[in-house]
Each structure stands twice: as C-alpha cells, then as structure tokens.
C-alpha positions as CSV (number, residue, x, y, z in Angstrom):
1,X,0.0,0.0,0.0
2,X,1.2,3.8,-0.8
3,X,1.7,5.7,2.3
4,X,1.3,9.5,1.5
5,X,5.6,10.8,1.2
6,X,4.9,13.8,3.8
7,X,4.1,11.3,6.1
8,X,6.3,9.1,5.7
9,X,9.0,11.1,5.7
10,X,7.9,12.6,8.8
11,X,7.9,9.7,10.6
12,X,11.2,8.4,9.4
13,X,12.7,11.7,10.1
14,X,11.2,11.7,13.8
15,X,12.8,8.0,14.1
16,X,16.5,9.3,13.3
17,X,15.9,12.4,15.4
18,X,14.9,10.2,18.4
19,X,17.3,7.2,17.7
20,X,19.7,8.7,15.9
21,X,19.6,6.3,13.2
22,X,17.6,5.5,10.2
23,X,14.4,3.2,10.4
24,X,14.9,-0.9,9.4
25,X,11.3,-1.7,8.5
26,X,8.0,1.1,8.2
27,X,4.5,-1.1,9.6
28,X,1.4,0.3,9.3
29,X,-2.2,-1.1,11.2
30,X,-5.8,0.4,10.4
31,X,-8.6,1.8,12.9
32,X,-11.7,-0.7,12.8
33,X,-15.0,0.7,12.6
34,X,-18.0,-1.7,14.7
35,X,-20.8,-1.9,11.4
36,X,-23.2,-4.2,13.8
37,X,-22.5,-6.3,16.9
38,X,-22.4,-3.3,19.9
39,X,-20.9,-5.3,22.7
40,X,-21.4,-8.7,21.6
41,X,-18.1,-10.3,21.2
42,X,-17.0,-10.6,24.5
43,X,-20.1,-12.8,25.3
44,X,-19.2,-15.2,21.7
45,X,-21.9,-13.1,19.3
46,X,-21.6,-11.8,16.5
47,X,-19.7,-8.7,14.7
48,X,-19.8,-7.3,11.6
49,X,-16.5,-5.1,11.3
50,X,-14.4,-3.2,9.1
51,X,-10.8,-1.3,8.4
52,X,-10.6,2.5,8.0
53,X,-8.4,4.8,6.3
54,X,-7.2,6.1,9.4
55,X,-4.1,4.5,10.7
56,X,-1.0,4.1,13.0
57,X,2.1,3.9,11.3
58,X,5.2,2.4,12.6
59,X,9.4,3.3,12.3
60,X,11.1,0.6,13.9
61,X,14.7,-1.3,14.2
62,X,16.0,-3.3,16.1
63,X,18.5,-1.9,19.3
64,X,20.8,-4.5,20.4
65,X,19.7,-4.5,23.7
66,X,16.9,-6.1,26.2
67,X,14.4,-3.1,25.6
68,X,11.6,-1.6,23.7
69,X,11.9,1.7,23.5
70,X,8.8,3.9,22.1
71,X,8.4,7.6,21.5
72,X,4.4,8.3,19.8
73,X,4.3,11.4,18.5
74,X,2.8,13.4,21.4
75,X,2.8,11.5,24.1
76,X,5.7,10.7,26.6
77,X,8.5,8.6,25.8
78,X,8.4,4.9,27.3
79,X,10.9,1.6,27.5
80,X,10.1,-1.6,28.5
81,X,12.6,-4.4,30.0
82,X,12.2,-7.7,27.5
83,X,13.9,-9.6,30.6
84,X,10.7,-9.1,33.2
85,X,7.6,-10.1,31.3
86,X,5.2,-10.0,34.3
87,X,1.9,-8.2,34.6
88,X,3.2,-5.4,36.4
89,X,-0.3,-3.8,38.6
90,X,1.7,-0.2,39.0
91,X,1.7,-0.5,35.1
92,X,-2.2,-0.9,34.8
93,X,-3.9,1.4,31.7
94,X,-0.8,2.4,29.9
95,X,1.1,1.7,26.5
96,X,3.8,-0.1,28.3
97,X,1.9,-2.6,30.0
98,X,0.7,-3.1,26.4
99,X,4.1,-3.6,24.9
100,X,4.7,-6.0,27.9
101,X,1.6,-7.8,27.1
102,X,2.4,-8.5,23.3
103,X,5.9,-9.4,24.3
104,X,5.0,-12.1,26.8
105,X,2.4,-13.1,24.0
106,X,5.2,-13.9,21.5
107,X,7.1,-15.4,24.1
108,X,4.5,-17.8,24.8
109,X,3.8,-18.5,21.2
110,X,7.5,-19.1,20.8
111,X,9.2,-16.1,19.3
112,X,11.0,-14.3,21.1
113,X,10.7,-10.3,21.3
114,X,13.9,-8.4,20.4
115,X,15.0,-4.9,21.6
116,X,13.6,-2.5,19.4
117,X,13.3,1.4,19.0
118,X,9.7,2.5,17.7
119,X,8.4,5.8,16.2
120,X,4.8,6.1,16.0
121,X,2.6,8.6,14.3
122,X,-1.1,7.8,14.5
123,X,-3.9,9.3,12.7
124,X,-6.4,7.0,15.3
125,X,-7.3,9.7,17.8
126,X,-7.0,7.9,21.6
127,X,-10.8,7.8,22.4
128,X,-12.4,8.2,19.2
129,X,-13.7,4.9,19.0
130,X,-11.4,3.6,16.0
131,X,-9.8,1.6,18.5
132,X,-6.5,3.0,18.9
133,X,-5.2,1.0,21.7
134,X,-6.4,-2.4,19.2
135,X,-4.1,-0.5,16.9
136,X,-1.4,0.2,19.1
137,X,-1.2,-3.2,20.0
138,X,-2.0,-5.1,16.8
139,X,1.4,-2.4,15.6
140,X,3.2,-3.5,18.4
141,X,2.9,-7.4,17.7
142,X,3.5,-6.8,14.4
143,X,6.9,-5.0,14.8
144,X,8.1,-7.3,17.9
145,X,7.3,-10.2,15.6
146,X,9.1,-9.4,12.5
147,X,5.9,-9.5,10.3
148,X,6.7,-13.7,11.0
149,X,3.0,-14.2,12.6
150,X,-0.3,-14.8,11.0
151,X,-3.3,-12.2,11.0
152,X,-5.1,-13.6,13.5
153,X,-2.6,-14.5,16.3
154,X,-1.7,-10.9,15.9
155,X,-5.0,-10.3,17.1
156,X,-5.0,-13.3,19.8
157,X,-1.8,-11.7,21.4
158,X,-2.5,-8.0,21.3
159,X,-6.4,-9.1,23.0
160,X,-4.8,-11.1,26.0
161,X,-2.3,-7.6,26.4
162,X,-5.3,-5.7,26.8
163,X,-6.9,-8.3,28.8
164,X,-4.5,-9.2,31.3
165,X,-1.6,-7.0,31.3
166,X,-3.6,-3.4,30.2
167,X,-6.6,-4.9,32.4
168,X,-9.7,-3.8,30.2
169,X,-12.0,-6.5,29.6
170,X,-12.3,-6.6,25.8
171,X,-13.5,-9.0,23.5
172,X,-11.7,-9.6,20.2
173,X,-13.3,-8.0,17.4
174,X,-11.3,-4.3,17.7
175,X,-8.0,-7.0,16.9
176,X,-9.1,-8.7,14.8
177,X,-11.0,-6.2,12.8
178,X,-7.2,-4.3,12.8
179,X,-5.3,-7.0,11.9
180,X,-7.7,-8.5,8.7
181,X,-8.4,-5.1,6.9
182,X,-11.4,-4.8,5.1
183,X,-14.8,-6.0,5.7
184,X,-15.7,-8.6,8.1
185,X,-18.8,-11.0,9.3
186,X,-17.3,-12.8,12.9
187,X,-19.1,-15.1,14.4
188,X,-17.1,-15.5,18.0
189,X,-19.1,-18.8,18.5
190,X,-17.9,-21.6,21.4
191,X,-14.7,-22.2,19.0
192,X,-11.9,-20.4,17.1
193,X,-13.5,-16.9,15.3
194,X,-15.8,-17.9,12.0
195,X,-14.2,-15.4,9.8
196,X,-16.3,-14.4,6.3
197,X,-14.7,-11.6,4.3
198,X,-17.4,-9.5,2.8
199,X,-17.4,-6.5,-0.4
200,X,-19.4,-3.3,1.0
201,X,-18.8,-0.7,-1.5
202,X,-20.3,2.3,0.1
203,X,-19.7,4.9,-3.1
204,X,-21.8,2.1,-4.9
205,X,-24.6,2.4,-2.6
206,X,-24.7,6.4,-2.4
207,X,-23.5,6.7,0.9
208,X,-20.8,8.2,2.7
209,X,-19.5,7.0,6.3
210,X,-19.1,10.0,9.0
211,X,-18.3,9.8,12.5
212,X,-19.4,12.4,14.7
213,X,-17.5,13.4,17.2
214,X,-19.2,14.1,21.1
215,X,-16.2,15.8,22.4
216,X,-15.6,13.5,25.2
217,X,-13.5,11.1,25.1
218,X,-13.9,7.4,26.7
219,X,-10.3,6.7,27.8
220,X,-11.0,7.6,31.4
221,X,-14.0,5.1,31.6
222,X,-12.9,1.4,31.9
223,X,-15.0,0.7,34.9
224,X,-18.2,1.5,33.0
225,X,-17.2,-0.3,29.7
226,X,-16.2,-3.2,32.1
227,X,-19.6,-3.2,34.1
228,X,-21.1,-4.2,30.8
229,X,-19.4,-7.3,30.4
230,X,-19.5,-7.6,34.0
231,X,-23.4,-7.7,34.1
232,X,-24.0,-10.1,31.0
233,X,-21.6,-12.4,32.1
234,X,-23.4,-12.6,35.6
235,X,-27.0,-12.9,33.6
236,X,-25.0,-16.1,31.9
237,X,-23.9,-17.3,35.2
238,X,-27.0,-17.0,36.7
239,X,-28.5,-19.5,33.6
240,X,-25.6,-21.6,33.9
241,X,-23.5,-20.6,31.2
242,X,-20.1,-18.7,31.3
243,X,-21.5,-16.4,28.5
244,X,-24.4,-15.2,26.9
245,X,-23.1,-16.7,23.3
246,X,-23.3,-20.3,25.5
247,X,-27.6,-19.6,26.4
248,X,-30.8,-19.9,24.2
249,X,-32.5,-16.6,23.7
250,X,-36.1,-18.5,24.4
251,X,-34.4,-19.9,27.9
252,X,-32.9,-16.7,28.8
253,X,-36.8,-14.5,27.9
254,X,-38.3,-17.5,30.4
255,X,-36.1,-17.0,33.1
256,X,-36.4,-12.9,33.1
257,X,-38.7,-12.8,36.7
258,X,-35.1,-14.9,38.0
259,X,-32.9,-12.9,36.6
260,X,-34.3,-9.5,37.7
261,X,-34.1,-10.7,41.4
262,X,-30.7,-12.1,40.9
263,X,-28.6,-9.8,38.4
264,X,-30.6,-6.4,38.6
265,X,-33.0,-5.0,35.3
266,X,-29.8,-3.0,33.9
267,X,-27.7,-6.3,33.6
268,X,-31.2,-7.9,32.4
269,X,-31.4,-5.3,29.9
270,X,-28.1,-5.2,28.4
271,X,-28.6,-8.9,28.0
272,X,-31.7,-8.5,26.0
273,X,-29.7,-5.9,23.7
274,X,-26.7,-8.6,23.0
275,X,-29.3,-11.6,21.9
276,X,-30.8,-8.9,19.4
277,X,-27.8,-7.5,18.8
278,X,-26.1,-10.3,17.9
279,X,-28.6,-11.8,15.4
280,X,-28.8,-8.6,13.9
281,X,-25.0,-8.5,13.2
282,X,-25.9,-11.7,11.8
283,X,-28.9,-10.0,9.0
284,X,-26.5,-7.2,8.4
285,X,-24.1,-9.4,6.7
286,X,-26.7,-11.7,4.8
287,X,-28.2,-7.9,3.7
288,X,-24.5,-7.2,2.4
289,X,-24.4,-10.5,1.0
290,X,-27.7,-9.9,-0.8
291,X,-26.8,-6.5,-2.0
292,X,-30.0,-4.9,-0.5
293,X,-28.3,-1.8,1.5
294,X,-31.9,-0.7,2.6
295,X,-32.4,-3.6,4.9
296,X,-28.8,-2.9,6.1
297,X,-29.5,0.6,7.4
298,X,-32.6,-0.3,9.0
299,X,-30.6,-3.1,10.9
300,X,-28.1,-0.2,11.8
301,X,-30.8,2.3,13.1
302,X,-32.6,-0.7,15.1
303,X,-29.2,-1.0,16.5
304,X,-28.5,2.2,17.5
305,X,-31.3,2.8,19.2
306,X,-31.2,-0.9,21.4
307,X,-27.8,0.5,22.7
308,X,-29.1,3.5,23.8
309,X,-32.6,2.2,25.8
310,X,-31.4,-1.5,26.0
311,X,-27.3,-1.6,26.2
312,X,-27.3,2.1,28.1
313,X,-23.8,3.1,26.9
314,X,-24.5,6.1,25.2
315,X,-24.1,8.0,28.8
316,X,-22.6,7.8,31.8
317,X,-25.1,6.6,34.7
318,X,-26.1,10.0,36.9
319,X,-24.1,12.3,34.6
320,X,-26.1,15.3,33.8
321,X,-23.5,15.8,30.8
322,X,-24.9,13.6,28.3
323,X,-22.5,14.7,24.9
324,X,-23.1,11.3,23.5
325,X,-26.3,10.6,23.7
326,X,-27.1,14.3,22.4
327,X,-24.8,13.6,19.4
328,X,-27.0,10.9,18.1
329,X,-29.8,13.0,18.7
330,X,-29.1,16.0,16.6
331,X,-27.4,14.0,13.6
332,X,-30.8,12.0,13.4
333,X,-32.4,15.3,12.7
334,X,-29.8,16.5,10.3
335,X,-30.4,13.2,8.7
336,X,-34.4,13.9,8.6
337,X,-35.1,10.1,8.7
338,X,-32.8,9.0,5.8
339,X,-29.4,7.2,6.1
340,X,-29.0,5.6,10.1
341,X,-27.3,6.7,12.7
342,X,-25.9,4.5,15.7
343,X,-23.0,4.2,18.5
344,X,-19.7,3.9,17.8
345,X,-17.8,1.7,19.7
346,X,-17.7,0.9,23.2
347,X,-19.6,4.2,23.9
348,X,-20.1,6.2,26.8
349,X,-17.3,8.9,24.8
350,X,-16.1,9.0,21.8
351,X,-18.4,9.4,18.4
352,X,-21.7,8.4,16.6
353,X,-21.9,6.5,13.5
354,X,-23.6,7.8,10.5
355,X,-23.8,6.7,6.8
356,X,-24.8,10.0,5.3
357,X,-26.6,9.5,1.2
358,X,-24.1,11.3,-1.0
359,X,-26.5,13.8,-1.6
360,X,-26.3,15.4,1.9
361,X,-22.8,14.8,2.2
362,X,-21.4,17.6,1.5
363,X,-23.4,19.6,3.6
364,X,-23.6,17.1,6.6
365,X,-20.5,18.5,8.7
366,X,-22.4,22.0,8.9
367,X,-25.4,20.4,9.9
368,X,-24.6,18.8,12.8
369,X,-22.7,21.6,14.8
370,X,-21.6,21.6,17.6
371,X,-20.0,18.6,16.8
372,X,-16.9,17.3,14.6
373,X,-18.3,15.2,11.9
374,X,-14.8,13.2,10.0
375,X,-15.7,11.2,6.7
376,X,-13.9,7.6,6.6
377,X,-13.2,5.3,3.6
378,X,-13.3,1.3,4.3
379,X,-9.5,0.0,3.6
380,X,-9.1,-3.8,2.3
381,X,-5.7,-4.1,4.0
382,X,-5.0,-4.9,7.8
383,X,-1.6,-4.9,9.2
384,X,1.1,-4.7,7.1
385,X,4.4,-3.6,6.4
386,X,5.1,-0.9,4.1
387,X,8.5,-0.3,3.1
C-alpha cells in the first residue's frame, strides 16, 4: 500500500531524530470501525466489522539491547525491559503494559521479542472509537514479531495484552477487525472466530460514512465499559453458562422474573440488547451479501437505538453531561429520517456513526454543529508492512 511521502518522511525523520539512526522496516495497522455487533463479542456473538483509512504507522529497528523503547508522536517517551515479562499492577492502563503484554504473547507462542526502537505517528485519535489502543497493540505485535505471525494471532496476542496486562475486559473484534483489513462478518461462537470476508462498497450504494465526534473522550472510563461485560456475564452465570453466546434466547426470555431478582434490570437489559444484537449483526451481513443496502440501514438504526434504551452506553449513569447521547440526537435530525445513525464503539465517549446519502454529504459536517463530523473510507488491507 502507498503511504502519503509527507508522512512518511515525517515519521522516518522523527525515528532518526529520536534514535539517531535510520528506520529498518516502516508497519502500518488500520482503525476498525463496529458496522453491527455493539458489545457482543466478548459474550461469543456476532460482529460485523471493518478497516478504515485512518491508521497508525510504525518506524522501527532493532537496538541490540533487552528493551523496547517507544516515542508516539505526542505522548511521553516509554521503555520496557524484555527480561521481566510479568503483569506489572503499577503498570495498569498504559502503552507499556501493552508492549509488555504483546511481548509475553510472542514469548508464549514461541518467538522471542527483540530490543527495538519504535516511532509512532497515529492518525487514530486515543478515544475516538477507531480503537487506537487495538491499533497500538495489533502495531506492536506486528513490529516485535518481525511480520513472522499470521493475522489472526496478531489479534490473539495484542487481545490477551489488553486483557490481562492493560486490564480492560475486551473481547476480540477491535484485533481482529485491525489486523484482517477490510470488511468482516465474525461469528465469536464456542470455537476459534468464524471469519467471512465480505465486499461493502459504500460509493456504490450512495453513501458516505461520517463519525461524529461528542467531544468526550472514553479513555478515562474502563469501569463503566467493564460493568457491561460484567453484568451479561453474571446474567449467563446466573442460567448456567459462562457467557451469553453459551444460552438460548427463548431460555434466557423464560427466566427474566429470576434474573431480575438475581442480576438487577440494567444487567437484564443489556442482556436482552446482546441476543438482538447479535442476530442482527448476523442480518446485516446476509443484507451485504444480498446486495439490499436498505435492509442494512434499518438493521443499523434498530441497533442504534437498542444501545441507547437496552445496552445504556450512550451516557454515563447520573451524569447530567450527556455529549453522547445528544450527538446521536441532533445528527438524526440533520439526517431527517434518511441514512442511520448508531453508536460507535464501546460508547459512553467517543463518536456516533452515521452513513450519510451522498447527496447530503457535503453539507452534513455544517449540519450537525456543535460537533466534529470526519468522513472515513473502508481499507481492504489490515496490518502490514510498508517499506
């Protein structure tokens, strides 16, 4: 793939600035954007996921030594020690305990991480619900493995880094959806992923696809994106499953007056939203399938609106400030019942999802002020190296 020459030459010029050499190898890893499947794939549903123009690019070479050193453009400089691969608790929400993570994932898949310097530049805003810490980490395995691992064990090792060494809760479609590239229909069923590559040509259909920006960002809020899975996963304990992917919708409806009494109506609720949610991933991909882009967007809007009453992510529980949940709000009326409108991500922060008809494109952005409104293109290619 052709990365634009300004920016690549600003990143290898940052690399030699920092290290004081030239680069060995230039790696670049998409943002993912959720099409269907809020919050399902950490309870084995389904997703339906794709790649974005928006990036995180990669300098790297190899030091000599038993570190990884990283400098991101704008952020603070960081090295980690290759030697102690332990979950380090003081270490808890940061990029080095991700680095750690992905190194002690290698290790355990039998490659071993080298010392390496690292220059980042990222066009994946932190908490803009692209998934820049997928990225980050999906880049980081990448690099540490010398481009010598498959796709989807990328994906494995940068999930169990956010898992267990990063300590957020996450399921594995933000890695996997990084690491593949283009458009996905993932069925996280009792076994390995089911993985079908799909074509969604949005320019074909007359759409564009915006995200809409809230202003707040969703980086500070782990405990509420991990009460989520928190609260299904006690609804599937309470029916005698580990998660909700294991129970029958039709068993889980009769057991509601248990479940209330034993789990609470918000876990109940969010339940409800991931066996709807998860089937409707499900149509969304046969829609793509068939060609028939109406029934998509009506499968998109259906979803948008179970996350808000259903899932509840869309705002912080007894915040006033509601930036989120008022984004939706005024792009549905700048959208004046056309196109569909939904939340982005894990929520709470970050933006809405809109697929805008061409014709209102242009003037969309304008419409929907006070907030940012950025127009994506899908990208076929995952994780790669480039040069």
């Amino acid at each position: 793939m052709l990365i634009p020459t300004s920016r690549r030459e600003r990143l290898t010029g940052m690399f030699t600035a920092v290290f004081g050499r030239e680069p060995e190898a230039v790696y670049s890893v998409p943002g993912r954007t959720e099409l269907g499947g809020n919050h399902t794939d950490h309870q084995r549903g389904r997703v339906l996921a794709a790649a974005v123009d928006a990036d995180m690019l990669a300098a790297a070479a190899e030091n000599g030594s038993s570190a990884v050193r990283v400098y991101s453009e704008g952020m603070e400089p960081f090295a980690v020690d290759l030697s102690a691969l332990d979950a380090r608790i003081d270490e808890r929400f940061t990029s080095a305990a991700l680095v750690r993570g992905v190194a002690a994932g290698l290790r355990d898949a039998g490659l071993e991480a080298r010392g390496t310097d690292i220059a980042v530049v990222s066009g994946v805003p932190v908490g803009s619900g692209l998934s820049s810490s997928a990225c980050f980490e999906v880049l980081c395995a990448l690099v540490l493995s010398r481009g010598l691992l498959g796709q989807e064990m990328l994906a494995h090792i940068a999930r169990r880094a956010e898992n267990e060494y990063f300590g957020k809760p996450c399921g594995l479609m933000d890695q996997l959806a990084c690491a593949l590239g283009g458009t996905a229909a993932i069925d996280f069923g009792p076994d390995e992923p089911g993985i079908e590559r799909l074509t969604l040509d949005l320019d074909g259909y007359g759409y564009a696809l915006y995200l809409v920006y809230c202003g707040a960002g969703h980086e500070n809020l782990t405990e509420e994106y991990a009460a989520i899975e928190q609260e299904m996963r006690s609804v599937a304990e309470h029916m005698g499953v580990h998660v909700l992917g294991e129970a029958r919708e039709s068993d889980f409806y009769a057991a509601v007056p248990q479940l209330r009494r034993a789990a609470g109506d918000r876990a109940v609720l969010r339940a409800a939203h991931f066996f709807a949610e998860s089937r409707r991933a499900a149509l969304e991909a046969e829609a793509i399938r068939a060609g028939d882009f109406g029934v998509f967007l009506s499968l998109v809007r259906d979803s948008g609106r179970s996350s808000a009453m259903y899932l509840q992510n869309l705002a912080v529980p007894g915040s006033a400030s509601q930036p989120l949940l008022l984004a939706q709000a005024v792009c549905e009326h700048a959208l004046d019942g056309r196109g569909a409108v939904r939340v982005h991500g894990g929520g709470f922060g970050g933006a809405v999802q809109c697929f805008v008809p061409a014709d209102m494109a242009e003037d969309f952005a304008a419409s929907v002020l006070p907030f940012e409104a950025v127009r994506l293109r899908l990208r076929g290619e995952g994780a790669v190296r480039v040069e």
